[in-house]
N, C-alpha and C positions, 0 to 999 in steps of 0.2 A: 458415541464418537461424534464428534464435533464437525459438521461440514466445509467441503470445501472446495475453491474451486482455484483456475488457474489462472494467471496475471503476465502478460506480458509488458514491461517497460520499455521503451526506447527512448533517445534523448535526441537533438537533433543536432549537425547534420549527424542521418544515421550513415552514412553511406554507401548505402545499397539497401534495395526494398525488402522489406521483410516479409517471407512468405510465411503468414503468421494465418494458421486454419482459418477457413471464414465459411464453411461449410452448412450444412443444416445442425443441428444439435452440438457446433460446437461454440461456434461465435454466440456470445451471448449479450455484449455489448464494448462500443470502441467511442472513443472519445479523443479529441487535440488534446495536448498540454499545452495553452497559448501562453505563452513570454511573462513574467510576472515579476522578472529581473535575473532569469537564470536560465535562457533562451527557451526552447520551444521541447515538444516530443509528443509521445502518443501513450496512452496507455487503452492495451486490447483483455478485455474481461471473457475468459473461455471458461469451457465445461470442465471440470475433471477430468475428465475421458482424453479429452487434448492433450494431458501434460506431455504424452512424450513428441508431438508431431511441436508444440512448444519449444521445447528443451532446442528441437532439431533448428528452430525460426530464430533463436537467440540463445545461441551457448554461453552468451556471458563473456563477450568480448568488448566489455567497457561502453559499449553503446548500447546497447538490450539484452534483457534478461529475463528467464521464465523463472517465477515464483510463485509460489501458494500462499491465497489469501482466505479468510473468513470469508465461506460462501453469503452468511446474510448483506455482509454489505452491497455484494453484488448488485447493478440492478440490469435491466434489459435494452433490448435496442429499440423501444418506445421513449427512451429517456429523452425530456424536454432539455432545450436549451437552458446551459444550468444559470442562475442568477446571480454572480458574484459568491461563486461558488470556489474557493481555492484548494488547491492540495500539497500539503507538506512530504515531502519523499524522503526517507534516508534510508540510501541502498546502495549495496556494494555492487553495482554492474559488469566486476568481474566473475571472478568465481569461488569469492573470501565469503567467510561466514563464520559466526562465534556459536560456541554451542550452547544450547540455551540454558545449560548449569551452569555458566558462566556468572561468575559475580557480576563482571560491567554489563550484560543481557538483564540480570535480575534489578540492577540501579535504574537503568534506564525505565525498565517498567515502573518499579516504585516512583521514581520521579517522575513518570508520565502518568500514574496514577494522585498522587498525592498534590504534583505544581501544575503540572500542563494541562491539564482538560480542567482545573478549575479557573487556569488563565483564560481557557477558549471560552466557558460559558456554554451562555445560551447561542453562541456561534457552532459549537460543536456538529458533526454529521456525523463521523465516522468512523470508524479506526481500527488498524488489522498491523498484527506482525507479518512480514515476509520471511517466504522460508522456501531454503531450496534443496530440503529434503524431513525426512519426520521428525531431526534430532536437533537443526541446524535454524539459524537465526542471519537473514543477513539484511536485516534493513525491518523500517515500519512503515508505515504513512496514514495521515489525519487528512479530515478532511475538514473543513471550515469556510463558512459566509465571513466575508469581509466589505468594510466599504470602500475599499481600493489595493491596488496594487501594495503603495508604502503601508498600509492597516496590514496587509494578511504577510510581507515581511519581516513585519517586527514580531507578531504572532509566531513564524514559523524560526526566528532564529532561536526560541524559547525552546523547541521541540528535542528531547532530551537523547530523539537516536540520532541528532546530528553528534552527539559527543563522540559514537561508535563509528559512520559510517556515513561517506560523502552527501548530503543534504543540497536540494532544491526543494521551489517553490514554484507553483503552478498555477495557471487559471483552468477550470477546467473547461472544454466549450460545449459538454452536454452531463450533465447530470444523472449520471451511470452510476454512481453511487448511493447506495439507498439511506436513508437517516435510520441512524439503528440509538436505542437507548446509552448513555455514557455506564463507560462499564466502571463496575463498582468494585471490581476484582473479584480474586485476584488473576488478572487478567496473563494469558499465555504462561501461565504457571505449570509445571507436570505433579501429575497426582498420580502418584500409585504406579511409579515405572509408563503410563499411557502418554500418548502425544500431547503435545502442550496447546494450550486452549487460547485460542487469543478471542474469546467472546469473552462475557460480562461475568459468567459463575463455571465451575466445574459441573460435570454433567452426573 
């Protein structure tokens, strides 16, 4: 079974503070989202154990939301200031989600497999489905070097879960996200009735 850890998004203004865990063994790393032409936010990388105090910091009220990402990309609260380092988001911040038998779920990956990480290159970092429960799909996000703001927007209007689900673009201001291999598929596929995989192969 595939690991995994827990994500908190907010956008900004949020308005009102998020009491998002920040305890021992939960906070695992937090980051700005700085302005990159689609205003500002935060994204908080937690443990799995967190999800429900999570869930409890952002229910998904159009501002912030708890989802499940691929634990590898995850990285720590050592993370150096990231280096024109941007992040692609397309995520339902309410409480909508496709499931991931869904043909438009399965398009989006084929076309994030086959157009979009071969558009990103050797830019590529990262890349994880969001999901806010075992069965359910409601957003992805890429991560990619750019060399400016207008470079990492034309890249991110490529990004194929803006077809599904509200999309922004990010700068990040610490590099929390780790560089994992481009996956080669078939990526957040389900095999065999088990939960779907958003790494690089089936396990």
């Amino acid at each position: 079974m595939p690991g995994w850890a827990t994500a908190v998004i907010a956008v900004q203004p949020p308005g009102h503070e998020l009491a998002v865990p920040s305890g021992p063994g939960h906070l695992l790393a937090h980051s700005a989202l700085l302005d990159a032409g689609d205003g500002g936010g935060h994204l908080w990388l937690l443990d799995r154990s967190a999800w429900k105090e999570a869930l409890a910091a952002a229910p998904g009220d159009r501002r912030a939301r708890a989802v499940r990402v691929w634990e590898p990309v995850a990285g720590d609260g050592s993370a150096p200031p990231a280096e024109r380092w941007y992040l692609s988001i397309a995520v339902d911040l309410g409480t909508s989600a496709l499931s991931f038998d869904d043909p438009a779920i399965e398009g989006a990956i084929k076309r994030m497999l086959a157009s979009y990480l071969p558009l990103i290159g050797r830019r590529f970092v990262a890349t994880s489905t969001l999901m806010p429960d075992w069965q359910s799909c409601c957003g992805g996000l890429t991560a990619f070097s750019a060399g400016s703001d207008a470079e990492a927007r034309t890249l991110a209007l490529e990004d194929p879960w803006r077809s599904l689900f509200p999309g922004r673009v990010f700068r990040l201001e610490r590099a929390i996200l780790r560089q994992v291999a481009p996956p080669s598929g078939p990526n957040t596929q389900r095999y065999g009735g088990a939960n779907p995989w958003p790494g690089d192969r089936f396990g």
